[in-house]
N, C-alpha and C positions, 0 to 999 in steps of 0.2 A: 307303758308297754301295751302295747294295742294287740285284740284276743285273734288267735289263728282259729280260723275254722275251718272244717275239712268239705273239701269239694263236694258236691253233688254230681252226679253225673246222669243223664236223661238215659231212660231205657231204651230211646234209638238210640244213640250216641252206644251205647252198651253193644246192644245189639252189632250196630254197622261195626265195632273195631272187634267181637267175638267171630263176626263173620268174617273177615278180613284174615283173622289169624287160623280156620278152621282153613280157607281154601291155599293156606299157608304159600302166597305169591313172594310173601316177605317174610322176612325173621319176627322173633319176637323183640330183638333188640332193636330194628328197623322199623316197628309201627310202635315201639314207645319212642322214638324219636318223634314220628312222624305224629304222634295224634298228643303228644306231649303226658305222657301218664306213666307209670311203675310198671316192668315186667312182669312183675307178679300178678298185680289186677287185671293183667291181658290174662292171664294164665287161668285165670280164676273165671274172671266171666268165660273165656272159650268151656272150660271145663261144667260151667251151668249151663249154657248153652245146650253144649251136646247130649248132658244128663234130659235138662229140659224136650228135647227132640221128639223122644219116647209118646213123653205124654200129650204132645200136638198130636201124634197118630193112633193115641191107643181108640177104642170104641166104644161108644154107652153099655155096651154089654160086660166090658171090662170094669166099668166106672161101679156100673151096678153090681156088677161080683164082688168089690172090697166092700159097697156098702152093705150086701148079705152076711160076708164074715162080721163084721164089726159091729154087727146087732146084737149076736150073742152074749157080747161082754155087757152092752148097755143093758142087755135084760136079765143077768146077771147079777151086774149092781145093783139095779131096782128091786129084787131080790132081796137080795143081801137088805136092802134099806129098808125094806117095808115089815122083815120078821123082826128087825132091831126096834122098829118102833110097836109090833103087835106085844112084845114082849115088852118091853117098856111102860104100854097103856094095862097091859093086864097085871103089871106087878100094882100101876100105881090105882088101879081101884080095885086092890083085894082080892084078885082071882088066881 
């Protein structure tokens, strides 16, 4: 019995049949015919696609805003990490 393996499919290829389904010219049961694939995975790439959209147009000002919040935690944990170990080295020489 010879192994099935599952398709690959190119990110144009993706692309061209998520676009395809967004300017919605045809059904979704008309370009799984036409591009040979499963209704669902049209459904799924359109539904990345349009999630994806966003963040082609967000701006570095925006990029840099989440990366402002998400220091906090990191400097948080280093925190957290470095009393664990002051406390650790002061037990282990006697103070």
């Amino acid at each position: 019995m010879s192994k099935i393996t599952r398709r690959r499919y190119a990110a144009e290829f993706k692309a061209k049949v998520a676009l395809d389904a967004i300017r919605g010219e045809l059904t979704v049961a008309e370009l799984s015919a036409k591009h040979g694939i499963h209704q669902t995975m049209i459904a799924a790439w359109k539904k990345q696609a349009i999630e994806g959209m966003a963040g082609t147009f967000s701006s570095k000002a925006e990029a840099a805003q989440a990366t402002r919040e998400a220091e906090p935690t990191k400097l948080h944990a280093k925190i957290g990490q470095l009393v664990i170990e002051k406390d650790f080295l002061s037990k282990a020489f006697g103070r």
